[in-house]
SETINU-520716 format. One line per 2 residues: their letters; for each residue x, y, z of C-alpha. Coordinates in steps of 0.02 Angstrom, whole numbers, m for minus. Layout:
# residues N
A	X/Y/Z | ...
END
This chain:
# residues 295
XX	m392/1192/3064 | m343/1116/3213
XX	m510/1077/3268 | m532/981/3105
XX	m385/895/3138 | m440/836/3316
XX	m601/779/3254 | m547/661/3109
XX	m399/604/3242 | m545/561/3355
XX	m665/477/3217 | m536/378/3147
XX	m431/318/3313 | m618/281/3406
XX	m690/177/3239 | m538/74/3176
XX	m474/13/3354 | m563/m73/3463
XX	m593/m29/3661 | m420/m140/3703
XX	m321/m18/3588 | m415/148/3634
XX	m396/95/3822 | m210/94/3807
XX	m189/247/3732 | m294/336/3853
XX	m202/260/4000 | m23/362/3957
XX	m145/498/3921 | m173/508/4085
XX	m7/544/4128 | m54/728/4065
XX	m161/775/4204 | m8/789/4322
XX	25/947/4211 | m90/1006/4316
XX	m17/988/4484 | 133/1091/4427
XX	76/1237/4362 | 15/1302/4569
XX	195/1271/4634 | 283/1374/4484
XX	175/1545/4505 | 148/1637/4669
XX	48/1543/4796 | m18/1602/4955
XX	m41/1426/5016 | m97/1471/5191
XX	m232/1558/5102 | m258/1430/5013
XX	m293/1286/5159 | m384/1411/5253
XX	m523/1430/5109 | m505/1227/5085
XX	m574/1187/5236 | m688/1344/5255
XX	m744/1408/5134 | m856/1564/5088
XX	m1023/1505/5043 | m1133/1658/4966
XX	m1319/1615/4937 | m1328/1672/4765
XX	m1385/1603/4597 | m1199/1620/4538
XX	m1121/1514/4677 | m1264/1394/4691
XX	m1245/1370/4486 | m1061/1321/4509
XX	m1081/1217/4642 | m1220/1086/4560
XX	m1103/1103/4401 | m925/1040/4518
XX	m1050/895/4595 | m1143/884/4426
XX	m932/857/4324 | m912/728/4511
XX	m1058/616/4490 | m1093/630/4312
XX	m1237/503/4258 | m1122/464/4092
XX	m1006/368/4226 | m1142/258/4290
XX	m1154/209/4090 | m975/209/4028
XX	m895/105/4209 | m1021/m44/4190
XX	m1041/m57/4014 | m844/m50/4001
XX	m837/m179/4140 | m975/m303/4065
XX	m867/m314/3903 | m717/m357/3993
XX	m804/m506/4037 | m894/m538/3882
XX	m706/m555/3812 | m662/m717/3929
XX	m723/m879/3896 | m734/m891/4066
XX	m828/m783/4183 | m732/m732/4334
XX	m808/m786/4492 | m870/m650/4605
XX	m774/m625/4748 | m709/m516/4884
XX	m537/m529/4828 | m634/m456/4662
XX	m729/m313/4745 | m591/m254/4839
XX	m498/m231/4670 | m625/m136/4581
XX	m636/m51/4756 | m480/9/4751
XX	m481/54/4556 | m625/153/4585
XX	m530/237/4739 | m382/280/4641
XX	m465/343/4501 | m584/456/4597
XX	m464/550/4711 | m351/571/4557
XX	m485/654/4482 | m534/748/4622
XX	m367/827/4654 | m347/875/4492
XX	m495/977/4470 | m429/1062/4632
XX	m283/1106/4563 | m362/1160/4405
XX	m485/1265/4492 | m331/1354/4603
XX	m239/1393/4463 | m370/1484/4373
XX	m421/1576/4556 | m237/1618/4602
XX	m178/1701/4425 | m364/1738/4327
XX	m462/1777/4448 | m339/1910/4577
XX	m299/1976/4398 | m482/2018/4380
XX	m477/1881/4218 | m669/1822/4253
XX	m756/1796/4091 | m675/1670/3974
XX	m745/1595/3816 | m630/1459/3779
XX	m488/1378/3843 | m372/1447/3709
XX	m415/1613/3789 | m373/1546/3982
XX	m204/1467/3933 | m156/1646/3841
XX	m230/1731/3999 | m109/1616/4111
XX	45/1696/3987 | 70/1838/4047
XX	20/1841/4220 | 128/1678/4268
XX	255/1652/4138 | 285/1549/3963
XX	317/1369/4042 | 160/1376/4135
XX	76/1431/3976 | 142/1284/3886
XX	105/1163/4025 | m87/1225/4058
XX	m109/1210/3873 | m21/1028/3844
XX	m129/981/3996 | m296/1031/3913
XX	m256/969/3730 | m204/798/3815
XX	m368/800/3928 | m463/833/3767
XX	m398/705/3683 | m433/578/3844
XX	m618/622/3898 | m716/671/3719
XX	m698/467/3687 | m776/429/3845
XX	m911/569/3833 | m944/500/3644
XX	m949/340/3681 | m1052/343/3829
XX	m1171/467/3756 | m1180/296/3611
XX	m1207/150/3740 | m1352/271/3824
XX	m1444/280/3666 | m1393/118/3593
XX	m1440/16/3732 | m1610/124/3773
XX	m1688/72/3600 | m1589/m100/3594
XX	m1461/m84/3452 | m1302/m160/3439
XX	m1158/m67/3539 | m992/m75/3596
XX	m828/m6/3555 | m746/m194/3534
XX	m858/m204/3401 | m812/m172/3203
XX	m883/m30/3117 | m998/m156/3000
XX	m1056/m247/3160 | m1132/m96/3271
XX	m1151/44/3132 | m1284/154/3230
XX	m1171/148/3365 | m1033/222/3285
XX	m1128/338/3172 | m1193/409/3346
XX	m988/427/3385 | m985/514/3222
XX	m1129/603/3221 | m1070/689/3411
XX	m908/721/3360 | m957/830/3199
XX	m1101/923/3301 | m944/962/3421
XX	m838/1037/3288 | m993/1128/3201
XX	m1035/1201/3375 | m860/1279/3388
XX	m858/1379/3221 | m1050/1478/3234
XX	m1010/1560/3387 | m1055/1443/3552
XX	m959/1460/3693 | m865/1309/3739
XX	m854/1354/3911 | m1018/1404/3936
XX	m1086/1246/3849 | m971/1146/3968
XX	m1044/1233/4126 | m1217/1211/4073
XX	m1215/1034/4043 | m1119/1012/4218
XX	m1277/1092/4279 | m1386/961/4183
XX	m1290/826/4259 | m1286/907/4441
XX	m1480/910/4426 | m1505/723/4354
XX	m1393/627/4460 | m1486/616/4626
XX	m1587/489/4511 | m1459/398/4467
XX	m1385/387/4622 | m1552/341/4694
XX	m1586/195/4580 | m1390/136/4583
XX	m1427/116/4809 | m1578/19/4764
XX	m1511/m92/4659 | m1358/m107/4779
XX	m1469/m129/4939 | m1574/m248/4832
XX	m1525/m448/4891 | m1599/m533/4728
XX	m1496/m442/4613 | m1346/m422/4710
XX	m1348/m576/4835 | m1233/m557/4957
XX	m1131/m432/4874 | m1256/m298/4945
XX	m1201/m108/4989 | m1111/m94/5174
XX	m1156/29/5310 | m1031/156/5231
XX	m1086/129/5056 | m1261/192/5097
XX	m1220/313/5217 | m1119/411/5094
XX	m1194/376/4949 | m1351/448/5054
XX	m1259/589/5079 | m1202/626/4893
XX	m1389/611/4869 | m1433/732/4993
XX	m1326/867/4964 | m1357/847/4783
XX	m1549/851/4808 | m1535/980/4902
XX	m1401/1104/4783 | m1518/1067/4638
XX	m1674/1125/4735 | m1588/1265/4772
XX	m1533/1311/4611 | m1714/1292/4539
XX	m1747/1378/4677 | m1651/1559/4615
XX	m1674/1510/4450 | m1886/1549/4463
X	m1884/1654/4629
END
């Protein structure tokens, strides 16, 4: 029932209010995440350990491992991102009468957003990842189905409040990230074949759009009740996005080395260098990975 319940939320929050709305109730959403970051420093931590495996850690050449890895770079760079940031970004300027003028002052803000938002991200996955490998995994916890099953598992092993906390922290993530997956999933398509999208937009005025919203959503909440593992689903399409964003990236440097489209405004030394890097490594894991997959 609760499921249900989530799903109409969703439906009905993502098609009456517009992106202005949505945006500021995902922004206090976001305040959930820090959940997080508490639940390590409230169980038993071996935090030398912990550093130690940080900045070395155990690489095993196995399909396993390499099938994790492309699915932590796949959830890093996920193509949906390249979608959802600029789309979101054109709108806010389709809103002002005025275009704002590009400018350095400019790109050193959405620097910085883009900063911000990345390392928060980044650190919480780490702290999501060490709290499952602290309490599941030393308590031999390896194989979980769904996340109602790894906040239970947490119970016992480290206590009620960080029970409560994990599972606050992944209803409130659920509630902030299936809009964004939705709706970028909807610009992808709607913009491929041309229709009219955006989430500013009233139902009446984009209705393909939002039936693809709709039309996500309800395959979501069919998938949970014949039997298909969240978790694995989740893992697999990490994988999917591990493999297919060395194109993306690729065509994102080209467009940002490219002086016609981006005038002056082209990518710096360090821009290329890591994003030539991201592109690399990712190359190179999903190679890998097809690799053990067929050997």
């Amino acid at each position: 029932m609760f499921s249900i319940f989530f799903t109409a939320l969703l439906i009905f929050v993502i098609v009456r209010f517009d992106y202005d709305r949505i945006a500021s109730i995902l922004k206090w959403l976001c305040l959930v995440l820090l959940l997080y970051l508490v639940v390590p420093f409230m169980i038993k931590t071996d935090w030398s350990a912990v550093l130690k495996h940080t900045v070395v850690p155990e690489v095993h050449f196995t399909k396993d491992y390499i099938m994790i890895l492309v699915a932590i770079l796949g959830t890093t760079i996920a193509p949906y991102l390249f979608f959802w940031q600029a789309t979101m970004s054109s709108e806010k300027v389709n809103k002002k009468s005025k275009a704002p003028a590009i400018s350095e002052n400019l790109l050193g803000k959405v620097k910085a957003d883009v900063y911000f938002g990345m390392g928060t991200s980044n650190v919480t996955m780490f702290f999501i990842i060490l709290t499952t490998g602290v309490v599941l995994h030393q308590a031999h916890v390896t194989k979980i189905d769904t996340v109602e099953q790894a906040a239970k598992a947490l119970e016992p092993l480290a206590g009620k409040l960080a029970y409560v906390l994990f599972a606050l922290g992944i209803i409130g993530t659920g509630l902030l990230c299936i809009p964004v997956l939705v709706g970028s999933m909807s610009y992808m398509v709607g913009e491929t074949f041309s229709l009219k999208v955006g989430l500013e937009k009233k139902f009446g005025n984009a209705k393909a759009f939002y039936s693809i919203v709709i039309a996500a959503l309800v395959i979501g909440l069919v998938l949970n009740f014949v039997g298909v593992s969240p978790i694995q689903s989740l893992i697999y399409t990490a994988i999917l996005y591990g493999v297919t964003a060395p194109v993306m990236i690729l065509m994102v440097m080209h467009i940002g080395n490219n002086k016609k489209v981006m005038g002056k405004f082209t990518n710096g030394r360090w821009s290329n260098i890591l994003g030539g890097l991201a592109f690399v490594l990712m190359t190179a894991s999903a190679i890998a990975l097809l690799y053990f997959q067929f050997q």
